[in-house]
Every structure is written in structure tokens, then in C-alpha cells.
C-alpha positions as CSV (number, residue, x, y, z in Angstrom):
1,X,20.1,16.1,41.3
2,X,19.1,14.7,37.9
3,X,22.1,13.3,36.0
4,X,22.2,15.4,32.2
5,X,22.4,12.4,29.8
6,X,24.3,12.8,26.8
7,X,22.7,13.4,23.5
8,X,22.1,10.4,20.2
9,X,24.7,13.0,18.3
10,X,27.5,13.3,20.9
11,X,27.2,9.4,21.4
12,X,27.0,8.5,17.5
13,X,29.9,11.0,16.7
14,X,31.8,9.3,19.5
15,X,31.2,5.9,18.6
16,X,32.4,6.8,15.0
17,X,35.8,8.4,16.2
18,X,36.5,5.7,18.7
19,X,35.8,2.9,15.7
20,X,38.1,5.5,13.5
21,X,40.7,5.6,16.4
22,X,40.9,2.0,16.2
23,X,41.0,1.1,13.0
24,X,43.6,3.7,12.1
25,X,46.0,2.2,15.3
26,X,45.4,-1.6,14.0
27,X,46.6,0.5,10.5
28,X,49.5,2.2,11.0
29,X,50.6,-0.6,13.7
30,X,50.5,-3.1,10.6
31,X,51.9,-0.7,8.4
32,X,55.2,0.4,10.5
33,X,55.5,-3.4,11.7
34,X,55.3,-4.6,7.9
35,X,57.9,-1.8,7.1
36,X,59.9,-2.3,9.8
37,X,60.6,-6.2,9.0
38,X,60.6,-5.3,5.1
39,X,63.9,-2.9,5.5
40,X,65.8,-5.0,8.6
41,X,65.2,-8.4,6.6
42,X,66.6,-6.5,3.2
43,X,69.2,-5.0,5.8
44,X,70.0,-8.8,6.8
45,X,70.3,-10.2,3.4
46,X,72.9,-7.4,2.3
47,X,74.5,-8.0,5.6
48,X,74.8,-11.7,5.4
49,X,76.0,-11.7,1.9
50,X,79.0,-8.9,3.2
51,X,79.5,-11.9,5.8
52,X,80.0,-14.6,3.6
53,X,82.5,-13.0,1.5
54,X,84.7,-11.7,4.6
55,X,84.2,-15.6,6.0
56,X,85.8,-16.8,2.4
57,X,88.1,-14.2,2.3
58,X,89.3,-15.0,5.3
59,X,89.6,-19.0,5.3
60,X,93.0,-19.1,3.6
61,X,94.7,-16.7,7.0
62,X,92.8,-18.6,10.0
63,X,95.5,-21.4,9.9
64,X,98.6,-19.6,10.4
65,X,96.8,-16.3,12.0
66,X,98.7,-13.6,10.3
67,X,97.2,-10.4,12.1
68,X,97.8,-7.6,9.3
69,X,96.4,-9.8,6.4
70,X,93.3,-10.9,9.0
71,X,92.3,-6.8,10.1
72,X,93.1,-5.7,6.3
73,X,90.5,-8.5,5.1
74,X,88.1,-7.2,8.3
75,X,88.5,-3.4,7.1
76,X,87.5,-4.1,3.6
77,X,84.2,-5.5,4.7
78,X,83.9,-3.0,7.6
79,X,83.7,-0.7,4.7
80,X,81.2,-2.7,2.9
81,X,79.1,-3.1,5.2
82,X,79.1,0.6,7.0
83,X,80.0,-0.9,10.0
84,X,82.5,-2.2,12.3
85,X,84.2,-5.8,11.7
86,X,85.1,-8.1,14.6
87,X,86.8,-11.7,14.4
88,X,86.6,-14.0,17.4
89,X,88.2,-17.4,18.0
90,X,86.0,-20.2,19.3
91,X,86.2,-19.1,23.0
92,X,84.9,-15.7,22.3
93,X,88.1,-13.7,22.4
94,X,88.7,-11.1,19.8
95,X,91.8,-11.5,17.6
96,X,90.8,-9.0,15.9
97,X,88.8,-5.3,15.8
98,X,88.2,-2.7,13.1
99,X,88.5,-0.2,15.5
100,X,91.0,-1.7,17.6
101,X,89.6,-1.4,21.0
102,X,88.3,-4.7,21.9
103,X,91.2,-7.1,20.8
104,X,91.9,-9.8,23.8
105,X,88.5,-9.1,25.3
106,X,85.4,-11.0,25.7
107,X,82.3,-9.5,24.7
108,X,78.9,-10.8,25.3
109,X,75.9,-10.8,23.4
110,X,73.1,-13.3,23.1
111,X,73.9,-13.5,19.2
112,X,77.4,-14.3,19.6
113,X,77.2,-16.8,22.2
114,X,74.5,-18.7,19.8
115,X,77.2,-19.1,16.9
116,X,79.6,-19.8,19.2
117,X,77.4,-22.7,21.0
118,X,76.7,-24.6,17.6
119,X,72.8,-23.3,17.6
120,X,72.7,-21.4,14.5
121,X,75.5,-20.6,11.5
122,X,73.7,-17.0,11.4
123,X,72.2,-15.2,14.3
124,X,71.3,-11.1,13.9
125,X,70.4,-9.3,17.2
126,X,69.4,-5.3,17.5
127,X,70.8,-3.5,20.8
128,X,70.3,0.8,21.1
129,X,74.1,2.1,22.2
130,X,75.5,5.2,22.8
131,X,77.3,7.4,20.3
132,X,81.3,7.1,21.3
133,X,84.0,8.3,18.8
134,X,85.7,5.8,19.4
135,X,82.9,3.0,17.9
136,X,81.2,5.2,15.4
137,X,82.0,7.6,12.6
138,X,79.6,10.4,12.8
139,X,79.8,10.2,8.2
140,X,78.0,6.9,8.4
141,X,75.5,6.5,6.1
142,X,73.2,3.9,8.4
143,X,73.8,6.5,11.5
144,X,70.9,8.7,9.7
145,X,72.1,12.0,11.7
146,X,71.8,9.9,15.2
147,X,73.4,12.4,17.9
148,X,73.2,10.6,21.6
149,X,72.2,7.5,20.8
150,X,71.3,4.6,17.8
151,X,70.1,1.4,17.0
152,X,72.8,-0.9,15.8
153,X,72.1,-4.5,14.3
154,X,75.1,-7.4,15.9
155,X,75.7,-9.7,12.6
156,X,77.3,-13.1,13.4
157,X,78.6,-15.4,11.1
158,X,80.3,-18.8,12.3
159,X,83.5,-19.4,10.3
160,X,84.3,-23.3,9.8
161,X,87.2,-25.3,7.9
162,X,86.6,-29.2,7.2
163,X,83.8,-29.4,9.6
164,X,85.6,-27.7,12.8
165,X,84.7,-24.3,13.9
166,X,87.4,-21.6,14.1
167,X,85.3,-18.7,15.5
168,X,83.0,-16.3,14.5
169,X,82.9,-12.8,12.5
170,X,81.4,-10.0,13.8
171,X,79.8,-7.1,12.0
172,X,78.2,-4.3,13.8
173,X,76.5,-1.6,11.6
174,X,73.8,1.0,12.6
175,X,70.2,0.4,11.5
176,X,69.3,4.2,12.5
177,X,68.5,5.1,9.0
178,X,65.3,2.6,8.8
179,X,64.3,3.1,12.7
180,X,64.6,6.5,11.4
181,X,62.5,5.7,8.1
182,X,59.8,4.2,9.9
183,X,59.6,6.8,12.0
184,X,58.8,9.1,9.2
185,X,56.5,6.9,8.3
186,X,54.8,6.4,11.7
187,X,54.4,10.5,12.3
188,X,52.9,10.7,8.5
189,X,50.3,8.3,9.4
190,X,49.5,10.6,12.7
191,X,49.7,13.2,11.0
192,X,47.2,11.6,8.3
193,X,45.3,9.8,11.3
194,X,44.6,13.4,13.1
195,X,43.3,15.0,10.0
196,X,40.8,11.7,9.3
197,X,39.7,11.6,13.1
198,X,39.0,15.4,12.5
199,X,37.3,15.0,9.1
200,X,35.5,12.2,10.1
201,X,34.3,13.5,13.8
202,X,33.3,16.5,11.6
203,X,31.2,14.4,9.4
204,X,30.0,12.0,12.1
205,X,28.5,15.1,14.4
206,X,27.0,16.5,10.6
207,X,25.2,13.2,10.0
208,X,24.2,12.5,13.7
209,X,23.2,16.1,13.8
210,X,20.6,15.5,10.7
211,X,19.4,11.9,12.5
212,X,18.7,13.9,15.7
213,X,17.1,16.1,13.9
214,X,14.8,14.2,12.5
215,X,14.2,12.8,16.1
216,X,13.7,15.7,17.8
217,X,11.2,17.0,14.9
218,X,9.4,14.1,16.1
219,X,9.9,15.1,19.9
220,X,8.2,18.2,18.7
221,X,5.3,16.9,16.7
222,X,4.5,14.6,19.6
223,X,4.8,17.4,22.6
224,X,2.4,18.9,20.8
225,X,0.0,16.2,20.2
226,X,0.8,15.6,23.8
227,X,-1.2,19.2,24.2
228,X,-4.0,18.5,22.6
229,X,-3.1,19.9,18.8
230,X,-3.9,16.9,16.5
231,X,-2.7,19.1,13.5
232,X,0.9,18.2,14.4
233,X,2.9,17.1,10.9
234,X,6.1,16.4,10.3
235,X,7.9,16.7,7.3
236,X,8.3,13.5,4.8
237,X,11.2,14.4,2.6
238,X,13.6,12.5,5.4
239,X,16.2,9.6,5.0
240,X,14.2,6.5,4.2
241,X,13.4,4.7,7.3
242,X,12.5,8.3,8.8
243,X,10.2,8.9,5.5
244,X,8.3,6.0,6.6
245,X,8.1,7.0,10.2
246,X,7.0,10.8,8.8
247,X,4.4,9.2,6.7
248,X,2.8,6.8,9.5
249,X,2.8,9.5,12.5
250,X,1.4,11.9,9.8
251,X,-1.4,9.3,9.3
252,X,-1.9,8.8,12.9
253,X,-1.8,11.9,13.8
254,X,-4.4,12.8,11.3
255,X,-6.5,10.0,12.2
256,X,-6.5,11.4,15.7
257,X,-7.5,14.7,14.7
258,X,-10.5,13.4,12.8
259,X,-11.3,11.3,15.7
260,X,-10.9,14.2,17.8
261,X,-12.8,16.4,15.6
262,X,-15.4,13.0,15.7
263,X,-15.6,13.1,19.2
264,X,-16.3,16.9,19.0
265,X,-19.2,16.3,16.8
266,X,-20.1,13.3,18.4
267,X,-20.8,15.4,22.1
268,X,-22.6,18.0,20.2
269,X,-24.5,15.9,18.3
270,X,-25.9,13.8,20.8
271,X,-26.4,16.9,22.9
272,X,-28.5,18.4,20.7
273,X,-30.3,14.9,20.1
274,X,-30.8,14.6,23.7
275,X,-31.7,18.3,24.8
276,X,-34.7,18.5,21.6
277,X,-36.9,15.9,23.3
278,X,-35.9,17.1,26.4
279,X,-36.9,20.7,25.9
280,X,-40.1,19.9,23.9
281,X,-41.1,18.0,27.5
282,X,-40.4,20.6,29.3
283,X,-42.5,23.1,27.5
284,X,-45.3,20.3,27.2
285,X,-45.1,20.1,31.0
286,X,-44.7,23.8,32.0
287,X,-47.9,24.3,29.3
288,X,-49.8,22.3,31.7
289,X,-48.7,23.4,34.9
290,X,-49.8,27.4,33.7
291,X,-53.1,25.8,32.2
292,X,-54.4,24.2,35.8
293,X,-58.5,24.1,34.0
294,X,-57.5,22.8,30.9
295,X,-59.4,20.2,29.6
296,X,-59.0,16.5,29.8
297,X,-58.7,16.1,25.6
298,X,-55.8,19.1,25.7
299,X,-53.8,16.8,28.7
300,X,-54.5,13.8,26.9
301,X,-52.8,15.4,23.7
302,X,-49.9,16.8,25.5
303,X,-49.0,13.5,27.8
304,X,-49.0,12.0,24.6
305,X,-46.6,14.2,23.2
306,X,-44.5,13.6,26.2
307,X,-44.6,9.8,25.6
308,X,-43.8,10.0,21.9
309,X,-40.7,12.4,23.1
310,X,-39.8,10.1,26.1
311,X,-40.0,6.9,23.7
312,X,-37.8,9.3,21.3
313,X,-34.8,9.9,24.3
314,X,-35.2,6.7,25.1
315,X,-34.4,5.2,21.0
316,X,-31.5,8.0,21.0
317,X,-29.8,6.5,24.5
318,X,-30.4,2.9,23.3
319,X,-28.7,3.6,20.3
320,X,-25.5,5.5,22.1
321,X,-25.4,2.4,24.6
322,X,-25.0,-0.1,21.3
323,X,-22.5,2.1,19.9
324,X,-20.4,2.8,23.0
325,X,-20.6,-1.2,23.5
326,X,-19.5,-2.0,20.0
327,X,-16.6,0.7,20.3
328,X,-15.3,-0.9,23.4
329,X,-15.3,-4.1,22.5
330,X,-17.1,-5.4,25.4
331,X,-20.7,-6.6,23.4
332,X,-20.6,-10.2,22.8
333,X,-21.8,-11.7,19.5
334,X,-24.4,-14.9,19.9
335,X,-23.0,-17.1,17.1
336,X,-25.6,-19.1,15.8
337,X,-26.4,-21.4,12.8
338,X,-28.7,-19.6,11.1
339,X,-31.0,-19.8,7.6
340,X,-30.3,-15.8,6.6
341,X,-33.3,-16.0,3.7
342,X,-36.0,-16.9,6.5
343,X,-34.8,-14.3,8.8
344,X,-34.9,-11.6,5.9
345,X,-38.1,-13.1,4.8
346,X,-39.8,-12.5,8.7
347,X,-38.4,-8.8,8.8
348,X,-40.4,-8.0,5.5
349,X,-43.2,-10.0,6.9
350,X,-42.9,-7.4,10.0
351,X,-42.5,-4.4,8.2
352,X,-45.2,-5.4,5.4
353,X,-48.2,-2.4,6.7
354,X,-45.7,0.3,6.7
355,X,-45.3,-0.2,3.2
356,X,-48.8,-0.8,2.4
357,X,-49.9,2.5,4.2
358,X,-47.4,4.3,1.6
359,X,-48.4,1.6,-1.1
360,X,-44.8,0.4,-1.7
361,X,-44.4,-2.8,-3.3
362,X,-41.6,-5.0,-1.4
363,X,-40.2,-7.4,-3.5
364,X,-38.7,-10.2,-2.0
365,X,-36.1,-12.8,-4.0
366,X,-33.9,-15.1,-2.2
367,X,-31.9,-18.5,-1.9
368,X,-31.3,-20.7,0.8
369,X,-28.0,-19.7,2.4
370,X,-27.0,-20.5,6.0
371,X,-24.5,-18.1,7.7
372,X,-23.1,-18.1,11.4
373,X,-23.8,-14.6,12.7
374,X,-25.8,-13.4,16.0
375,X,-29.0,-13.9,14.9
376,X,-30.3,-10.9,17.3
377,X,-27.9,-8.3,15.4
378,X,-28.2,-9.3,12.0
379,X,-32.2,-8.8,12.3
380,X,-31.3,-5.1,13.4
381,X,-29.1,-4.9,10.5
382,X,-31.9,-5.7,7.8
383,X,-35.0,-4.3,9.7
384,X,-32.9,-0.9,9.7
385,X,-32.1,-0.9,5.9
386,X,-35.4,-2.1,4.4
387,X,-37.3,0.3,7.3
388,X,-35.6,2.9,5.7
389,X,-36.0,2.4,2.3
390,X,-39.9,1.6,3.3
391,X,-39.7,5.2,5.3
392,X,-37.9,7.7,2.2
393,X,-39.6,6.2,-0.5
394,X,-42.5,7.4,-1.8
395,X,-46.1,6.5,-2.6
396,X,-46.5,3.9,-5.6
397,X,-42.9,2.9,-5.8
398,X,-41.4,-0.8,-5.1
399,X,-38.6,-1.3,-2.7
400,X,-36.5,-4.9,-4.2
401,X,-34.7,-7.2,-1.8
402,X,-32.6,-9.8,-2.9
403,X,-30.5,-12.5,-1.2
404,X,-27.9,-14.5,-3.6
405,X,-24.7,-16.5,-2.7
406,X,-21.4,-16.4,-3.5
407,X,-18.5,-19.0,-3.6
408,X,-17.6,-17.4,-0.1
409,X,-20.3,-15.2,1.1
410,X,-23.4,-13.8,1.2
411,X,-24.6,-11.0,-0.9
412,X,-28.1,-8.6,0.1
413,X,-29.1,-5.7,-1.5
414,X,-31.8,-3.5,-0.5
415,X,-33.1,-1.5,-3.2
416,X,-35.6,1.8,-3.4
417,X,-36.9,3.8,-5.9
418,X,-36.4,6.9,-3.8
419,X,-35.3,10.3,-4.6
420,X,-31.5,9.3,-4.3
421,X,-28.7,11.0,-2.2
422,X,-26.5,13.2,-3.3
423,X,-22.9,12.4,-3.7
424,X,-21.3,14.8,-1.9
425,X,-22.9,12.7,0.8
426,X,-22.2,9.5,0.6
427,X,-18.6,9.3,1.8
428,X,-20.4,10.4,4.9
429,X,-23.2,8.2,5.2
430,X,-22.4,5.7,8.2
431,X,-21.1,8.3,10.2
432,X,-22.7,9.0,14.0
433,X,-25.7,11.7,13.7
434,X,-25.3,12.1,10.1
435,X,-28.4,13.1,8.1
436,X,-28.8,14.5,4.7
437,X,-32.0,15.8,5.1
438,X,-32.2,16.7,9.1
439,X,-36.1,17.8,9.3
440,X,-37.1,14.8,7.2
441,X,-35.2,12.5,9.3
442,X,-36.0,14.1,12.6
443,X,-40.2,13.5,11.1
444,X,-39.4,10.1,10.0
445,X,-38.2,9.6,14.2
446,X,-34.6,8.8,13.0
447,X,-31.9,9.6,15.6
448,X,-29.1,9.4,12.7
449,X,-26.9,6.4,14.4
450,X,-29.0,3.9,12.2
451,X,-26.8,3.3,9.7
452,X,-23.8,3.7,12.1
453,X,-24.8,1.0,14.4
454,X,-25.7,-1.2,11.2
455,X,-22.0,-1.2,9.9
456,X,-20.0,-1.8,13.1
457,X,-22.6,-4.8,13.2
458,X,-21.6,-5.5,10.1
459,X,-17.8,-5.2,10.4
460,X,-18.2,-7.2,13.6
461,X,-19.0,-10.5,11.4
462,X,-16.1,-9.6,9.5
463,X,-18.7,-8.5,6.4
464,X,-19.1,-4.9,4.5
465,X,-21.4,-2.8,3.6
466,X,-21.6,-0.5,1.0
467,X,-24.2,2.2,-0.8
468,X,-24.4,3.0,-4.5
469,X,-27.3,6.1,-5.3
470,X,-28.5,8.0,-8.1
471,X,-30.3,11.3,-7.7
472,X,-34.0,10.2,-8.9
473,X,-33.3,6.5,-9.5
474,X,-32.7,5.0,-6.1
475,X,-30.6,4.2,-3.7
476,X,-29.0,0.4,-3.3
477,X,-27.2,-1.1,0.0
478,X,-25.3,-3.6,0.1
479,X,-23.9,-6.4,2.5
480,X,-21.8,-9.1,2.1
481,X,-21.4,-11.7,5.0
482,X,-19.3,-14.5,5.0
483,X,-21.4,-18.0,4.9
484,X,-20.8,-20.7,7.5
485,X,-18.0,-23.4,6.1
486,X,-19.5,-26.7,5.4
């Protein structure tokens, strides 16, 4: 059974409570601890300074141990210091109590027994005890309404005269009223904690919610694609970083859809290229076949026909192979030294009685410049551009081709004095089957991949190609190739 994985907003708004959780724990933890050592060392001070005074007080009755004078001196402190007053000789027996329960006996407690040992002057120790009438008046302002049981703070004060200890006094006095403080403070900061956790688990799932949204707008977009329906968008007007992602699928996805639409265009295209010669052979053929006694000039006509068609099929499949083997990558370049002004300067010599059938002028003006290209491709490049201009020009014009150099490249034109092209067509121009004029192009034995083929030739030296025209001026291409390094 497949496991259900949680979700980018359940595990976001969890993250965000547990780091939330944490914080506010390290929070209030630091907050109650400060508090709590704020109040019991303020507590200490007051309870040290009661201390002192009943250890002065007291100094002039240790010698001669009067009882009434020593518990009278204890009771007015007791009272000070809300608590209960003990006094203690050096062997921990108590001489005297506020409360009069514990005279003669021997308590123990680890503050007491570090006075009495020498190892501090002051030692403060806190110990939670039982409520007793006996030990505690219920009116006690440190009791803080305590009913069972409270925290009570053991005060120790070693008394000394000329150097030599003579016991220790005692105060015991509830700290309830600051545990109790503290307390308040701890349950507000729950209190406080809860409602944040719930405000910010609250905003967390809102904002991991809109993320996730974006995300699964995405999800959509590409199960779609995923179908076959290029037109997929998304929308832009997202955070940032999602903006940017919106914008580049949304220019992929468009890209794919015109390649798509391409690739549509492309199969018709060269169906229709292929299938015209094909059918104009067939009817050749099935003409002859019905016409068994037809003469030897009317079968010499038509098998000409079928040539002129076959050597058409065959141009149209040569020129799909170059084109699938440029698109894939797997045609490699020749990269020769080569002198790009005598190469230019054979082509015209090559095309030279096609323009003198049409009386064209072909105008020839170059320098020297040596380029590293596949020598092979680039003469298809030029013999394509300046057989064109040669084929759409007409009678009694001059067709200019000129060969100059750059710092870093260099720079052909072919020029005509033809009847132009449009504009509307020349953003379209290199593209695969492309004509603007389909029955002159189809008379002049074009298969419209020409011009294709020339700029992924192009593009494969890492040059460009470009086309300016002007309806009943001319048309001018252009191609800039990079020149061998010195």
C-alpha cells in the first residue's frame, strides 16, 4: 500500500510552530529563571540586613545568656522579617525559638551546618514544608494564600565576638509570595505562548498555503503540457522567485507550442513537397501505361518529366537529411583554413551563364580574408544566396556581391535589384518550407528549406545572417563569420 506523504504546507506550517514552540520555551524559561533569582536575591538582601541587626542586637546578651532578653530580641526580628527566628549555640542546639517548639533540639539542614562548620558567615537554602499551626501564621504576608504546603527560604547568619563563634541565628520566612509571582508570570507567558503558536500556525498554514499554491498551479500547467496542450500558462503576478519561474515556464512552454505548431507545419509541409512530384509521376506513368502506341517523341517527353520530378524528390529529401542532421547535432563540420574571397569568387564563376541567360550583371568586390569554416558548407551557403538573387531577379538588373572585413569578422552581402519582399514576411524568411511567392518558387525548382539550411550553416560557425528588403528596390543578405585568429 502506498504510503500518503504529507503535503509542502502541513510540513512548512509545522516547521514554523515547532521553531515558535522553541523559541517561546527558551523565552519564558529565561524570563521565569531571571525573575525568579531577581525577587529571591532582593528577598536575601532584605533578609540578610534583618540578620545583621538581630546578630548586633544580640551581642551584648550571648555572654551571660539571659533567655527573656535573647527571645524578646528574636521576636522583634521574627516580626521583621515575616518569619520565624531561631538562635543556636555552636553545637547546633537551639537556646532559643520564636515559636517555642524547638528549644533543646537539633535541627539539621545543609545551611546550618555550613555556618556552623566555618564554610561561610551567610548561607540561604529553600526547602517546600508543610502548613502546621504551630510553625506558620496563616496572616503572613510571604505565605501568599499557601493552604497545604509552601516554599520557605532557611537564613543563617553566624554570630561571633572577638574572633570566636558563639552560634548561629536562624530565620525562617516563606518565599510563597514570589514562587507564587512567578507563577503568574509563567501561566501569562502560556497563556501568551498559546495565542502566538495559534496566530502564528494560522499565518504559517496562510503563507504555505499561497507557496503551495503557486506549486501546484505549476503541477497543473505541467500535467497539462504533459498531455499534449502546449498553450498551458501560468499566471506571473506571483512572489518574486515564483514570478521568475511563471515567466520562464511561460517562455518554454510557448517555445514548445511553436515548435509543436513547427513540427505540425513541418509534416505537412514536407508531405505535400513530397506527394506533388510523387503524384505528377504517377500520372506521367499511368498516361503511358493507357497510351500502349504512343509515339517514341510523347515517351521521350514524359520520362523526362519523370526525371525532372525524380531529381525534384530527390533535392527535397537531400535537403530534409541536412536539416534533420544539423538539428541533431550529429553532422560534423570540416574546419579548414580557408581564403573566403577565392571561394566566393569560384561560386560566381559557377553561376556566371545563369545570369547571362537573364542578362544580370554580377558584381563582384572583395578583400583577402582567411576564415576557418568547413569549406564544403560555406560554398552551399553562398551558391544558395547569390543563386537566388540570380533566380528572382529580373532581366537587365545587376546582382552586387561584396566581401569586406571587420576587426573580428567577416562581412558578405549579397545584393539584387529584385522586386523586394514584403515585410510582413521577413520575420518568417529562414523558416522550413516557407515561400512568399509558392508558384514562383515551386517554377524556379525551390523546395523552400534553402534559406533554412543556409542559417543553421551559418549559426553552426557561430556567424549570423540577416535580410534587409524594400518592395521595388532590392533585397540584401547578410553574413557575418568570424575570421581565423592570427
Amino acid at each position: 500500500m502506498r504510503k500518503t506523504k504529507l503535503g509542502l504546507n502541513v510540513l512548512l506550517s509545522v516547521s514554523y510552530v515547532v521553531i515558535i514552540v522553541c523559541v517561546l520555551a527558551v523565552i519564558t524559561l529565561s524570563v521565569t529563571s531571571y525573575l525568579g533569582k531577581h525577587f529571591l536575591s532582593n528577598r536575601e538582601e532584605e533578609q540578610h540586613k534583618v540578620l545583621e541587626d538581630c546578630a548586633s542586637a544580640l551581642m551584648p546578651y550571648l555572654e551571660e545568656m539571659e533567655p527573656n532578653y535573647v527571645y524578646e530580641v528574636l521576636s522583634v526580628y521574627a516580626r521583621q522579617g515575616n518569619g520565624r527566628m531561631l538562635f543556636v549555640d555552636r553545637q547546633g542546639c537551639v537556646q532559643s525559638d520564636t515559636f517555642c517548639t524547638l528549644n533543646g533540639t537539633k535541627p539539621y539542614s545543609e545551611e546550618i551546618e555550613a555556618v556552623l562548620q566555618g564554610k561561610s558567615d551567610f548561607s540561604v537554602g529553600y526547602h517546600n514544608q508543610k502548613i502546621l499551626p504551630t510553625e506558620i501564621t496563616k496572616d503572613n504576608a510571604f505565605l501568599a494564600g499557601a493552604t497545604d504546603s509552601y516554599w520557605s527560604g532557611y537564613y543563617v547568619r553566624a554570630i561571633s565576638s572577638f574572633g570566636e563563634q558563639k552560634g548561629a541565628v536562624i530565620l525562617i520566612a516563606p518565599v510563597q509570595d514570589i514562587v507564587k509571582n512567578v507563577g503568574a508570570v509563567t501561566n501569562g507567558l502560556f497563556v501568551f505562548s498559546i495565542i502566538l503558536i495559534i496566530l502564528v500556525a494560522a499565518f504559517a498554514l496562510f503563507l504555505s498555503s499561497s507557496l503551495t499554491s503557486s506549486i501546484r498551479k505549476f503541477n497543473r500547467a505541467i500535467s497539462k503540457m504533459s498531455s499534449g496542450k502546449f498553450s498551458a500558462r501560468v499566471d506571473e503576478n506571483e512572489i518574486a522567485e515564483f514570478g521568475e519561474l511563471a515567466k520562464a515556464f511561460n517562455m518554454m512552454s510557448e517555445r514548445l507550442e511553436n515548435l509543436d505548431a513547427s513540427r505540425s507545419q513541418f509534416v505537412s509541409d514536407a508531405s505535400h513537397e513530397l506527394k506533388t512530384p510523387l503524384a505528377s509521376m504517377k500520372i506521367l506513368s499511368e498516361s503511358l501505361l493507357t497510351q500502349p502506341d504512343a509515339p517514341v517523341e510523347l515517351y521521350r517527353e514524359f520520362m523526362t518529366d519523370i526525371n525532372s520530378e525524380v531529381d525534384r524528390l530527390s533535392l527535397v529529401i537531400n535537403d530534409l537529411l541536412t536539416l534533420v542532421k544539423t538539428d541533431k547535432g550529429s553532422e560534423t563540420l570540416v574546419i579548414a583554413r580557408v581564403q573566403l574571397g577565392e571561394v566566393i569568387k569560384q561560386i560566381i564563376s559557377t553561376v556566371e551563364p545563369l545570369a547571362r541567360d537573364k542578362h544580370i550583371t554580377v558584381l563582384y568586390d572583395y578583400v583577402d580574408v582567411t576564415v576557418y569554416v568547413d569549406e564544403l558548407r560555406i560554398r552551399q551557403v553562398f551558391t544558395n544566396l547569390i543563386d537566388n538573387a540570380i533566380k528572382y531577379s529580373p532581366e537587365n538588373t545587376t546582382v552586387t556581391v561584396t566581401l569586406t572585413q571587420t576587426i573580428t569578422n567577416a562581412v558578405v552581402t549579397v545584393a539584387d535589384q529584385g522586386i523586394g519582399i514584403a515585410q510582413e514576411h521577413l520575420p518568417h524568411l529562414f523558416e522550413r518550407f516557407y515561400r512568399v511567392d509558392k508558384a514562383r518558387s515551386r517554377q524556379a525548382g525551390g523546395t523552400g528549406l534553402g534559406l533554412s539550411i543556409v542559417k543553421q550553416i551559418i549559426e553552426q560557425h557561430e556567424g549570423e545572417i540577416t535580410v534587409k528588403s524594400e518592395a521595388g528596390v532590392g533585397t540584401t543578405f547578410t553574413v557575418t563569420l568570424p575570421i581565423a585568429k592570427q
